[in-house]
RODO-859484 format. One line per 10 residues: for each residue x, y, z of N, C-alpha, C. Coordinates in steps of 0.001 Angstrom, whole numbers, plus 524288, in hexadecimal, padded with zeros to 5 digits. Atoms other than C-alpha are relative to their C-alpha. Example, Ala and Ser with C-alpha at 12.3 -4.5 7.8 and 13.67 -1.06 7.14 Angstrom:
8037A 7FB5A 80000 8300C 7EE6C 81E78 80384 804B0 80000; 7FCCC 7FB5A 7FFC4 83566 7FBDC 81BE4 7FCFE 80442 802DA
This chain:
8034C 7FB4D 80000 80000 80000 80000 8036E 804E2 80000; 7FD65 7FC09 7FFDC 805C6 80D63 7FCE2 7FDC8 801CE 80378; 800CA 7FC63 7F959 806F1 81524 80B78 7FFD5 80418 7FD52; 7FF2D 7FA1C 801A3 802D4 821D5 805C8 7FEE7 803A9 804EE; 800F6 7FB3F 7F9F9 7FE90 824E8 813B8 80669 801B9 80240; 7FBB7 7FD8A 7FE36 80B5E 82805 81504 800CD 805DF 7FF5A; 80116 7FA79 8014A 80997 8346D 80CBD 7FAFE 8042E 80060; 80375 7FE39 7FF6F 7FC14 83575 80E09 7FBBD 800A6 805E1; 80580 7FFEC 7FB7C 7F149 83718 81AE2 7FD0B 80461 80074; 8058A 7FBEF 7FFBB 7E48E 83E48 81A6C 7FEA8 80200 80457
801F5 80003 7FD25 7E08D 84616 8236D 7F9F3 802CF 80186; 80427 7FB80 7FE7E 7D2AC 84B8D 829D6 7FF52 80445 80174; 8024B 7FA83 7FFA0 7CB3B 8576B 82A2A 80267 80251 80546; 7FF53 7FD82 7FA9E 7CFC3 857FE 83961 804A5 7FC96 80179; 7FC4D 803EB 7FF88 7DC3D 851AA 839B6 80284 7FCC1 80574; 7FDB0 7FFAB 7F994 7DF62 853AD 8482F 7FB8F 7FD01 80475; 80492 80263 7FDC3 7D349 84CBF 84B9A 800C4 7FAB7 801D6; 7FD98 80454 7FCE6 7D513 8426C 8567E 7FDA4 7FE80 804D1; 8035D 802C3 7FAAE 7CAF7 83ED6 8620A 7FCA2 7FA99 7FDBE; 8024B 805A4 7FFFD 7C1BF 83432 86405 7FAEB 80165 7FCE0
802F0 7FFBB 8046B 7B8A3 837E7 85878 8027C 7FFBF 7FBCF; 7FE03 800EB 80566 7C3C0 8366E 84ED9 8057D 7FE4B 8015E; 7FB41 80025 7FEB7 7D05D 83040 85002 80288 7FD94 7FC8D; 7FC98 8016A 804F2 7DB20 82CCB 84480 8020A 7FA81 803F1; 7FABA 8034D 7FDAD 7E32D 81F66 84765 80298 7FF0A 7FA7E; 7FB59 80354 803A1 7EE6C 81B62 83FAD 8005C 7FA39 7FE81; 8002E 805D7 80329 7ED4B 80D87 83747 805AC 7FF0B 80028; 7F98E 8011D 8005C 7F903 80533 838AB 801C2 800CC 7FC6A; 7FC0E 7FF95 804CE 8048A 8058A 82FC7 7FEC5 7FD13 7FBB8; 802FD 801AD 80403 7FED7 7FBF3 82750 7FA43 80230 7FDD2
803F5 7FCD9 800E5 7F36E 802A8 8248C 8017D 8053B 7FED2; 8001A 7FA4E 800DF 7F788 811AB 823BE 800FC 8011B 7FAB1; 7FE6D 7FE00 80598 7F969 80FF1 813CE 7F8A2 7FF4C 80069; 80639 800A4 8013C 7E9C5 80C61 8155C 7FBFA 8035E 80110; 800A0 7FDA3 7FAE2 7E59E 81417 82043 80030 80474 802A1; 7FE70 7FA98 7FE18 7E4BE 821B3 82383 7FF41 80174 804C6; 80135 8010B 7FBF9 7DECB 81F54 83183 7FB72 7FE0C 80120; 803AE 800EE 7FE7F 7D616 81946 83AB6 7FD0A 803CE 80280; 804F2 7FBA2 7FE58 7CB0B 822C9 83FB6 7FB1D 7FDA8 80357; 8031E 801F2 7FC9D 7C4B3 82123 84C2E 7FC5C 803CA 80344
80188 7FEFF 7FC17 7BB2D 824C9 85614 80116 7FD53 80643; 7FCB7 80228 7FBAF 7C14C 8227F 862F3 7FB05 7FC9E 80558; 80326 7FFEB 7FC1F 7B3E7 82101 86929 7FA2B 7FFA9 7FCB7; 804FB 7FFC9 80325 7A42E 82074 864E9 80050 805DE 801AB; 80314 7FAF1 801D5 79DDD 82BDF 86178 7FFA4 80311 805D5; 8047E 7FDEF 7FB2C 7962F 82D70 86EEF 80433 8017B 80331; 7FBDF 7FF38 7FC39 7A269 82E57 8757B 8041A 804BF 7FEC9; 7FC9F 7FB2B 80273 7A863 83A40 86E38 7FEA2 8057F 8016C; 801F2 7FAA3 7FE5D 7A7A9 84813 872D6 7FE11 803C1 7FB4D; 802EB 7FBEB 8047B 7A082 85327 86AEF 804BD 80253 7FD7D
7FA84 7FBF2 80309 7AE00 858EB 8686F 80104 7FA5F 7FB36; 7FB9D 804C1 80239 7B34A 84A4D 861AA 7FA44 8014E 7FD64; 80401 80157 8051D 7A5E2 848D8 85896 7FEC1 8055E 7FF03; 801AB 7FA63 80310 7A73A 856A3 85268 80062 7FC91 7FA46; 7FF66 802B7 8036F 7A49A 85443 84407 8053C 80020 7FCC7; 7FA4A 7FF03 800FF 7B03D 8507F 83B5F 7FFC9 800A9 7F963; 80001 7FE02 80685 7B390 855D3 82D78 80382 7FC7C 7FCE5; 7FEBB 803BF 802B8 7B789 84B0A 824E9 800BE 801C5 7FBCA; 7FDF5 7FE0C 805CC 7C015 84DBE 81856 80177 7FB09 7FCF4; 7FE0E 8049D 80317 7C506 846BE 80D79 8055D 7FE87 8019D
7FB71 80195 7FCCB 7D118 83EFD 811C6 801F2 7FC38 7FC73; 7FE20 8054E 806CF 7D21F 83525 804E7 7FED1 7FBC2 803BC; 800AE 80445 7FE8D 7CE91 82B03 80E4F 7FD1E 7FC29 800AF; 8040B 80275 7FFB9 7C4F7 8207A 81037 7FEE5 7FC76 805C1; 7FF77 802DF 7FC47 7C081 81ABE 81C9B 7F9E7 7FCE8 80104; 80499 801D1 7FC87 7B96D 8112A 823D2 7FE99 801C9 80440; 8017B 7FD26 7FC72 7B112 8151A 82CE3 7FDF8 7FBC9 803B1; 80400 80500 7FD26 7AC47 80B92 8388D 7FBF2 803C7 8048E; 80212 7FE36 7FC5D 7A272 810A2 8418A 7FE6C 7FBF9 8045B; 7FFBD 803F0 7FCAF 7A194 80869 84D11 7FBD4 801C6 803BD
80614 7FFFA 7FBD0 7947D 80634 856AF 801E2 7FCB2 804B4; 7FCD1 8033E 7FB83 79B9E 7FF26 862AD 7FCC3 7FEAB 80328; 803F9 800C8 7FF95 78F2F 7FE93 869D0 7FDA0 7FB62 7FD2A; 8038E 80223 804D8 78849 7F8BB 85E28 80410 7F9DE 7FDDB; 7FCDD 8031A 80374 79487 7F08B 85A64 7FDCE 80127 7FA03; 80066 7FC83 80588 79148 7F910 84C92 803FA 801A7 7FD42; 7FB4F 7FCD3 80272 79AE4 7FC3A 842EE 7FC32 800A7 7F7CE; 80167 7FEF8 80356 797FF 80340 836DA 802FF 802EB 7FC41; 7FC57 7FE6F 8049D 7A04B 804CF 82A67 7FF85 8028E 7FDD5; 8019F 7FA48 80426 7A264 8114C 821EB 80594 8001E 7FD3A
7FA86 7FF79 802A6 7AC47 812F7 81760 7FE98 803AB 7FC8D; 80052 7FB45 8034E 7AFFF 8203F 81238 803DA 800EC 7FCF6; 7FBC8 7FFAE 8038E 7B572 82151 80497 801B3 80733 7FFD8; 7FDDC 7FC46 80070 7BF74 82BAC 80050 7FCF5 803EA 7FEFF; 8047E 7FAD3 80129 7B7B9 83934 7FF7F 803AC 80470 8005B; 7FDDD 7FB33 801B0 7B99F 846E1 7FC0C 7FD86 8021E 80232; 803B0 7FD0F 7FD7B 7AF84 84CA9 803E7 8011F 8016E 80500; 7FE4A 800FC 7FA59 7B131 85207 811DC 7F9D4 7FF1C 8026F; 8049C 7FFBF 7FD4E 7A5E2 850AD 81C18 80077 80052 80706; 7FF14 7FF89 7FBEB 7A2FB 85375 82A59 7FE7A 7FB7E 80109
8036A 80257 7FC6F 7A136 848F1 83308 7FE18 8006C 8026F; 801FE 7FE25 7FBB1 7971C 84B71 83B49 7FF78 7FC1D 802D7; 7FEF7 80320 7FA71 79832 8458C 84A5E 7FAE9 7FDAF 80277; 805B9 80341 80008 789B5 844ED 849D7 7FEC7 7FC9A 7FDA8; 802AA 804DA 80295 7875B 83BA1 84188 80303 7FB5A 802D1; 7FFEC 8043A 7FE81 78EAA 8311F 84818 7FE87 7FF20 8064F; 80253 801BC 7FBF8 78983 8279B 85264 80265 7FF66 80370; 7FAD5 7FE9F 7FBE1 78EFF 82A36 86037 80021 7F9D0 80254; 7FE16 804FE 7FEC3 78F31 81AEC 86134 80559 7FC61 7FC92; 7FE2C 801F9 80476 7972A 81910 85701 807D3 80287 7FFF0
7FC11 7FD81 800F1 7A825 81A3C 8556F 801AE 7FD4B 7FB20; 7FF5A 801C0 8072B 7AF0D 8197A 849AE 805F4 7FEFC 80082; 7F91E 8034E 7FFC8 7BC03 81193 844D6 7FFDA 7FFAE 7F9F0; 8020E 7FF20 806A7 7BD5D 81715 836F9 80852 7FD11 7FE4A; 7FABD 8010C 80212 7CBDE 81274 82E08 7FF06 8036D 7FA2F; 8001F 7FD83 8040D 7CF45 81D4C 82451 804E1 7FECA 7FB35; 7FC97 80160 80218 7D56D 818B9 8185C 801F5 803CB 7FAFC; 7FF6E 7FCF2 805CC 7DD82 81F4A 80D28 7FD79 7FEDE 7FB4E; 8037E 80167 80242 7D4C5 81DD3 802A7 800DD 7FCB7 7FD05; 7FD15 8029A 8051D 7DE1C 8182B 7F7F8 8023B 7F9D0 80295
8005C 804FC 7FF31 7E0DC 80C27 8024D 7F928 7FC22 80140; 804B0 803E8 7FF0C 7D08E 807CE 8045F 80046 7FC3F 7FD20; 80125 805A3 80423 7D0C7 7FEE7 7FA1F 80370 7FC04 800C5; 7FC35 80447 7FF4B 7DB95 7F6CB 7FFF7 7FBE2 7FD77 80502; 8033D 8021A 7FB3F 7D016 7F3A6 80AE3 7FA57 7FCCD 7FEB7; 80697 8002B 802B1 7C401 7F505 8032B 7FE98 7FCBB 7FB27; 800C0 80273 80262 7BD26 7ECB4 7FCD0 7FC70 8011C 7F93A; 803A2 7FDD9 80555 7B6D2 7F4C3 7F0DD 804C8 80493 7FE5A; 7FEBD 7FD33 802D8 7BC5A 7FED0 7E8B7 7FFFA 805FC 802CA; 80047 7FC9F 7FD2C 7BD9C 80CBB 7ECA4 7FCAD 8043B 7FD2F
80236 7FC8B 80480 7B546 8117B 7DF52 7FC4C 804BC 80286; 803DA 7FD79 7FE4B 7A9C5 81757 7E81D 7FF7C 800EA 804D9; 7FF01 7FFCA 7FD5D 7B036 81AA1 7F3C9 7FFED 80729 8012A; 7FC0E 7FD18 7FF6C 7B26E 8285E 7F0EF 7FB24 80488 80354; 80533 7FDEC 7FC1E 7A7BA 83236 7FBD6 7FD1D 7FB70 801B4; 80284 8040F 7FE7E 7A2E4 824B6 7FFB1 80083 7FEA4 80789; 7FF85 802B6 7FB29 79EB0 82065 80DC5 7F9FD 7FBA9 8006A; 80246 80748 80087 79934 81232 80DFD 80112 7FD65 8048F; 7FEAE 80429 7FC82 7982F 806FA 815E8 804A3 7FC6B 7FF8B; 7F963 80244 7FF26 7A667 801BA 818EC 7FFEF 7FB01 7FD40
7FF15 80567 8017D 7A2B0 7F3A9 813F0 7FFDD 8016A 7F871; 8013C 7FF89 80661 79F33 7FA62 8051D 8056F 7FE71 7FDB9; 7FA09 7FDC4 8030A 7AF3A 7FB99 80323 802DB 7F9AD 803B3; 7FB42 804EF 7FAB2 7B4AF 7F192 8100B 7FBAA 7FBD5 80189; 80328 80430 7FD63 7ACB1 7E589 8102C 80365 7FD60 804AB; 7FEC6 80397 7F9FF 7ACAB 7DDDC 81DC0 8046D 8063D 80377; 7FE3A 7FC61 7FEDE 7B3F6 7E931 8214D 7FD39 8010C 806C0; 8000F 7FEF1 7FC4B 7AAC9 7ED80 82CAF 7FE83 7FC96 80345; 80136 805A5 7FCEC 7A7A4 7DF53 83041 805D1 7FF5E 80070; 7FA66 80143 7FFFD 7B75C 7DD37 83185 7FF63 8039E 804EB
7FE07 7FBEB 7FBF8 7B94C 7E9AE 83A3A 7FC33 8010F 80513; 807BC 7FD8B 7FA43 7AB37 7E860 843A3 80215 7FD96 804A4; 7FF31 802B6 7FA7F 7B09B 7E11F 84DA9 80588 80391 8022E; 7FB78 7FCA1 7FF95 7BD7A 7E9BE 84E3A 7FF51 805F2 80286; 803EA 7FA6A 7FF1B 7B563 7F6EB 84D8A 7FC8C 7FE9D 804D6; 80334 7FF6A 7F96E 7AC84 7F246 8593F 800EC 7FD50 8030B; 7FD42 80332 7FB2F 7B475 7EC1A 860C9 801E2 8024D 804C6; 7FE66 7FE11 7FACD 7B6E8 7F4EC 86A7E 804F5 8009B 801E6; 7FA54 8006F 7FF98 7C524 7F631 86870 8034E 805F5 7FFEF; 7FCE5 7FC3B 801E6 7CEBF 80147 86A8F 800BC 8018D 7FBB0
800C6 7FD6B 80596 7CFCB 808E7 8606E 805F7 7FDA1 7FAF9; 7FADE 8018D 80126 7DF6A 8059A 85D7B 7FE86 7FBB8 7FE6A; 80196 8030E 7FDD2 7DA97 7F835 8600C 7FC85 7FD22 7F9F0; 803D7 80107 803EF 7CEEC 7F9C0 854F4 802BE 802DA 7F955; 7FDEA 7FE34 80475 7D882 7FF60 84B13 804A9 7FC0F 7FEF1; 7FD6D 80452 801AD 7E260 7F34F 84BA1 7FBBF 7FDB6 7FE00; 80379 805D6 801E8 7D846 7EAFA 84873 7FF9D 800B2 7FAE8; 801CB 7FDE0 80593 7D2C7 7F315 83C86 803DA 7FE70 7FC57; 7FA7F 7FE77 803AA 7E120 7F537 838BD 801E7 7FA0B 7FD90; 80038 805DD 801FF 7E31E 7E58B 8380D 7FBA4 7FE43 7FD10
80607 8010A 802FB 7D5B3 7E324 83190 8024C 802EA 7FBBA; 7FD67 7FCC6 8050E 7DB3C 7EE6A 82609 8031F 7FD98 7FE53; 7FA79 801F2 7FF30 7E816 7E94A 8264D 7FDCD 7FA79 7FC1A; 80209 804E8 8024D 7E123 7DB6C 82106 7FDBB 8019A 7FAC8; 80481 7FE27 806A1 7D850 7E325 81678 80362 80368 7FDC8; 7FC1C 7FE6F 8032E 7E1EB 7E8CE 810E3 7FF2B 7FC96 7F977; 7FEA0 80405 80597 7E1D2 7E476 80014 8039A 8029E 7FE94; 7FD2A 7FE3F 8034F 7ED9E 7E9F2 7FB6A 7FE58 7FFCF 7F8AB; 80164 80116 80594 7E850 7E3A2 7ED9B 7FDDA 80395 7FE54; 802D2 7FC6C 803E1 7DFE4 7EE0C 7EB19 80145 8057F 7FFB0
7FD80 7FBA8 800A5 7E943 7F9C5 7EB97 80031 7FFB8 7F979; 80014 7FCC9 80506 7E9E2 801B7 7DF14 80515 80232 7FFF1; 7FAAD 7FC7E 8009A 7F911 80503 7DD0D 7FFD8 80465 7FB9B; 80014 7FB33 8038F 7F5D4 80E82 7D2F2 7FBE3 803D4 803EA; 804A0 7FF68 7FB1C 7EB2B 813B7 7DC01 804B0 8026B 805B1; 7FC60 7FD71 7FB10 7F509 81635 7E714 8048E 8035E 7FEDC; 7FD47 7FE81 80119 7FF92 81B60 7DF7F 7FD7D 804CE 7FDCB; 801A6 7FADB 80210 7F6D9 8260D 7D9CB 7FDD8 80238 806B7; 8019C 7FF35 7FA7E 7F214 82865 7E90C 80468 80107 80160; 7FAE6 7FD76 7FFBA 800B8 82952 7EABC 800EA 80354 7FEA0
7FE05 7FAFF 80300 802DC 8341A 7E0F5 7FC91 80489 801AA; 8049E 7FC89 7FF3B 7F716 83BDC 7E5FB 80232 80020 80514; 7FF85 8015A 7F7BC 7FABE 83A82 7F57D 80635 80431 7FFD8; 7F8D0 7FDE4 8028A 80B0D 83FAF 7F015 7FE88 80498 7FD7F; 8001B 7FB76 80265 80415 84A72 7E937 7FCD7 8035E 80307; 804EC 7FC72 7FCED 7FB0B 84F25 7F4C8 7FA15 80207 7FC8A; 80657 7FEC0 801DA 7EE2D 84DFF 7EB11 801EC 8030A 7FA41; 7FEB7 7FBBE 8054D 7F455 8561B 7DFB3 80089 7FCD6 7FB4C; 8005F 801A0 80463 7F6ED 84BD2 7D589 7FAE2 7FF2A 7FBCC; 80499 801D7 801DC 7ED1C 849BA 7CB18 8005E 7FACE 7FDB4
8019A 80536 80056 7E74F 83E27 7C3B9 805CF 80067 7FC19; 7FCAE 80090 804F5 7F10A 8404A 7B736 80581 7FE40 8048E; 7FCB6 801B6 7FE69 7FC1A 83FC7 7C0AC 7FF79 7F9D4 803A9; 80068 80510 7FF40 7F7B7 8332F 7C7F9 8014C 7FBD3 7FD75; 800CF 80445 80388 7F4FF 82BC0 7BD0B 805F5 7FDD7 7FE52; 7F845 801FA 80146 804BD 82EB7 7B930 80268 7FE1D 802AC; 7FC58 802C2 7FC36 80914 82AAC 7C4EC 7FDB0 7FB8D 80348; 80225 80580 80102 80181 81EA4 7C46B 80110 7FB28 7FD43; 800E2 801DB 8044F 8020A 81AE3 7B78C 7FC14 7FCD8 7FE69; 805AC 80128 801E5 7F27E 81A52 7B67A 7FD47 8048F 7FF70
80330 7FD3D 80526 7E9D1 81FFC 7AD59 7FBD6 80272 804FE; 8024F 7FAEE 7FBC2 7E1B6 82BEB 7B407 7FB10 7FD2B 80162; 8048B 801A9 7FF9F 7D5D2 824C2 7B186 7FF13 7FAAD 803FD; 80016 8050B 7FD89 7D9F3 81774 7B6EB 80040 80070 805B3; 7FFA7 7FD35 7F9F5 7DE76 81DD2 7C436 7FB8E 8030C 8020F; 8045D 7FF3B 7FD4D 7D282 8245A 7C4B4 7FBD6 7F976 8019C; 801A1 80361 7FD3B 7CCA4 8172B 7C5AA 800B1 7FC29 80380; 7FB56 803D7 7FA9E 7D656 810FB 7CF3A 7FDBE 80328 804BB; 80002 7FDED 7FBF6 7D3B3 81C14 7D846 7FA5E 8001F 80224; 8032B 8013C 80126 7C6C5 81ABD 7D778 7FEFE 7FA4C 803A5
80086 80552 7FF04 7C65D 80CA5 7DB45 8023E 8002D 805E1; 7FD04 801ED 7FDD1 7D125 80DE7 7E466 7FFC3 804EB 804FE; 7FEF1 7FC58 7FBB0 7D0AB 81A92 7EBA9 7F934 80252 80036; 803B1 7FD93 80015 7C1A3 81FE3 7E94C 7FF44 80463 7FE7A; 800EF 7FD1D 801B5 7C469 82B4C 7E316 80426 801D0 7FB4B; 7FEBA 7FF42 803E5 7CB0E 8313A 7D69F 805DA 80083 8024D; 7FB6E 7FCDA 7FE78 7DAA1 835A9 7D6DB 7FF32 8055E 80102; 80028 7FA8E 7FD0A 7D6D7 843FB 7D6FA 7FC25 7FF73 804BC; 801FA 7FF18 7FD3D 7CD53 84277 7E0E3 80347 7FDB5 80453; 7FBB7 8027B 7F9C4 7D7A4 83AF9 7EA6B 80600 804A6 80159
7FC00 7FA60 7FF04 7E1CA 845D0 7E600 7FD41 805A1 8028E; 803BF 7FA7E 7FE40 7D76B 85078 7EA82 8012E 7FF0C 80555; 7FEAB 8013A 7F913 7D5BC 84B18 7F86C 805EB 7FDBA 80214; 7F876 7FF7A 7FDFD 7E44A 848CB 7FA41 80102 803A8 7FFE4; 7FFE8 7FA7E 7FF15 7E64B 85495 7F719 7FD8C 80323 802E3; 803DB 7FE10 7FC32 7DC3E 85A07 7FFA5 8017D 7FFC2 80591; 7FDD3 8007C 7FBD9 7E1CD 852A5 808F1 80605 80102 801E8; 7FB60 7FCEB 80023 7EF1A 856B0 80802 80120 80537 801B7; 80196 7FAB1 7FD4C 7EB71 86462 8094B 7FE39 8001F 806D3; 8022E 7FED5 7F964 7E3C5 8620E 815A4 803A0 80017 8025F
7FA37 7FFCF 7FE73 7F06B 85D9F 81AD0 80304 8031D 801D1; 7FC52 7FB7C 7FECA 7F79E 866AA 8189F 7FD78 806CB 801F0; 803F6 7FD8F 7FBD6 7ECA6 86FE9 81F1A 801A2 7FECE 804F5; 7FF28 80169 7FA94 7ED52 869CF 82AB9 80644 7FDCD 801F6; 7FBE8 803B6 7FECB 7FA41 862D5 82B1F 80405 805CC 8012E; 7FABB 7FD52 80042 803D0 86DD1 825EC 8005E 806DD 801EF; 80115 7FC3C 7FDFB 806A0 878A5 82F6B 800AC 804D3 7FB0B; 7FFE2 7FCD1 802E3 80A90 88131 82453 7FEB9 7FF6B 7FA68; 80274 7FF0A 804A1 800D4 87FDE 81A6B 7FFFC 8034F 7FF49; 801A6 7FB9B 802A7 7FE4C 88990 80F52 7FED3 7FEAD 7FB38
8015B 800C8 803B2 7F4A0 88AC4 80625 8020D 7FEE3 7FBE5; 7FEC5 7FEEB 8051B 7FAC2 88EA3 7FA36 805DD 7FA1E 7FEAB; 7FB36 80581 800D2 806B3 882DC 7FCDE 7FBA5 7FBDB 7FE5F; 80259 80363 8009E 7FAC9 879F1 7FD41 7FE28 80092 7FAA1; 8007F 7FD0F 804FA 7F64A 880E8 7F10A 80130 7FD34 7FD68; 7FAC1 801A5 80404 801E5 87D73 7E94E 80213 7F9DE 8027C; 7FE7F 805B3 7FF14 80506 86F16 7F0AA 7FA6E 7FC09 7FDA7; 80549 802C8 80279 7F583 86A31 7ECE8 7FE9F 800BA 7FAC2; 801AD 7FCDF 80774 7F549 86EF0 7DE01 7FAB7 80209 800EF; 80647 7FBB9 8020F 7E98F 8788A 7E134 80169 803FE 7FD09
7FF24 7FB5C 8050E 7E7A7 88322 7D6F3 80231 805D6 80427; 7FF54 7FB49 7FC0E 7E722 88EDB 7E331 7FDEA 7FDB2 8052C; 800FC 802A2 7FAC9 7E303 88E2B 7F1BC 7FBCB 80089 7FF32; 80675 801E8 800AA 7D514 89035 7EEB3 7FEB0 7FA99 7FE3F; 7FFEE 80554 801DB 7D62F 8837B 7E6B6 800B4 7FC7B 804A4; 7FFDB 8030F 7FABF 7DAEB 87D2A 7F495 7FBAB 8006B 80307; 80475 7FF5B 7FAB0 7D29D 88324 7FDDE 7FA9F 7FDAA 7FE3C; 805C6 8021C 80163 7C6A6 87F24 7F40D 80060 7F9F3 8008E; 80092 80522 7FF1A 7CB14 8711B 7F32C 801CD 7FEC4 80513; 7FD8C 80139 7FBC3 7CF1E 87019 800BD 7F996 80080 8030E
807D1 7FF0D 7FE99 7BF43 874A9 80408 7FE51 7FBB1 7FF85; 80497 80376 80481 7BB48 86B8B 7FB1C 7FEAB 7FB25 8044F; 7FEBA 8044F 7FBD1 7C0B1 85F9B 8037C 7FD68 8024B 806E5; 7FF85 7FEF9 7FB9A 7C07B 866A1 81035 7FB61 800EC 8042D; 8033F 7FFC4 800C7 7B505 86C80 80E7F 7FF59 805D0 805BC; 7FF3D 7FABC 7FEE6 7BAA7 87896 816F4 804F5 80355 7FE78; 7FDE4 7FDD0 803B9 7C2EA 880EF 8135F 80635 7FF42 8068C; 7FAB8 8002C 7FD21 7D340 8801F 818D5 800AA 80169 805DE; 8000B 7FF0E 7FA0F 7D24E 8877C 8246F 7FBDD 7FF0B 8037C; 80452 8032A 7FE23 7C532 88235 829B6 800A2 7FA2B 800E8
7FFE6 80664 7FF8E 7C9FE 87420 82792 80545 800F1 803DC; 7FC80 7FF12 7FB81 7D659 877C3 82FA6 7FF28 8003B 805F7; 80109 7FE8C 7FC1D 7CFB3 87D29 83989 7FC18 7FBAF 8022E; 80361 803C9 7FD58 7C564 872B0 83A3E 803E4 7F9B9 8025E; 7FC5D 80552 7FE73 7D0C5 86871 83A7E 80241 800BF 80724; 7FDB8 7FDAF 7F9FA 7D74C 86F2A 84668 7FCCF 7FE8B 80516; 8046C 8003A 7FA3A 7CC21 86E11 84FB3 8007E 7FB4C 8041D; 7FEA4 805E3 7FDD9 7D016 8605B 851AE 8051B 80071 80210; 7FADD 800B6 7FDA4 7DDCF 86225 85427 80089 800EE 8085A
């Protein structure tokens, strides 16, 4: 498997975000070319303070995850799988049930298909029932998920259960190597240059990616790029526009700030400031 998580990791709308309504873990070393993190609730619902279930602003991240919602009570578990999207949305804290915690695994999008058992053609704004894509999937993981296990505890297990479903067979080396050239260019390459540093036809790679990742090459170079930027928003103490300008091939900074909306769906210093709150 090419480790592109070496060069690449996505991050959220609130990066600094870390109590018992949301918590990142780290996937072992075998896993982190698959794997962008596990995503937990440390606790049910009912047990969370009004400050921890504020709602949360969900961006595009190129990633795809499962989602488990767990009824511990109920011995209930209920599967959700969300393909790659371009859209942002709030989560609101109302809508979920304060009996209910969650044990989600977020994956890079370009490894699902080494898990999944279908194609990734109609994946792309999609949220479905987890078995449409991962048969036996949430019959494999139900006894794991409500078992009443430390959390550490309930993420070995998963991580050995993955670790087994693993198909290497159905990697796409043309497919990863153009995901390579896009990831090395921070979102800026286009299709004509892919294809050259492939050596596949514009058309054919559109239907590899397609299959293999759920959405087109420019649309995976958009949100890399998107996400790249955010980044360097939040990451780099001495951002400046006009460097970002000229490092993202935008035409001017209006051209940024509009596609940076687009995704964000506020505008630079509003998404800054909303990120912060968490820190």
């Amino acid at each position: 498997m090419f480790t592109l998580n070496s060069i690449y990791r996505p991050i959220t709308a609130q990066p600094f975000l870390n109590d018992e309504s949301y918590t990142e873990l780290q996937p072992c070393e075998a896993l982190k070319p698959y794997i962008c993190c596990f995503w937990v609730t440390q606790k049910p619902h009912s047990g969370l303070t009004s400050t921890e279930m504020k709602d949360k602003l969900v961006i595009p991240d190129t990633c795809m995850d499962i989602i488990f919602n767990i009824n511990m009570d109920k011995n209930e578990l209920e599967g959700l799988f969300a393909g790659i999207s371009d859209t942002t949305f709030m989560d609101k804290a109302k809508n979920v049930s304060p009996l209910m915690s969650c044990f989600a695994i977020r994956f890079y999008s370009w490894a699902v298909p080494l898990f999944s058992d279908e194609s990734m053609k109609y994946v792309f704004n999609s949220f479905v029932d987890v078995e449409t894509y991962f048969t036996n999937l949430k019959h494999d993981l139900h006894g794991i998920l409500t078992g009443n296990l430390l959390i550490p505890d309930t993420v070995d297990k998963v991580e050995k259960y993955l670790l087994k479903r693993i198909d290497s067979g159905r990697q796409n080396n043309n497919v990863m190597n153009a995901v390579y050239k896009v990831l090395k260019s921070k979102g800026t390459s286009n299709i004509s240059e892919l294809a050259g540093f492939t050596a596949v036809s514009q058309r054919q790679l559109e239907r590899l990616f397609l299959e293999y990742v759920g959405v087109s090459p420019k649309k995976l170079s958009g949100l890399i790029r998107y996400q790249y930027l955010w980044q360097d928003i939040m990451l780099d103490r001495k951002f400046n526009i006009q460097d970002a300008v000229c490092k993202y091939g935008y035409t001017d900074q209006a051209h940024l700030l509009n596609d940076f909306r687009k995704y964000h769906t506020m505008s630079l210093m509003d998404a800054r400031r909303f990120a912060y709150k968490t820190r």
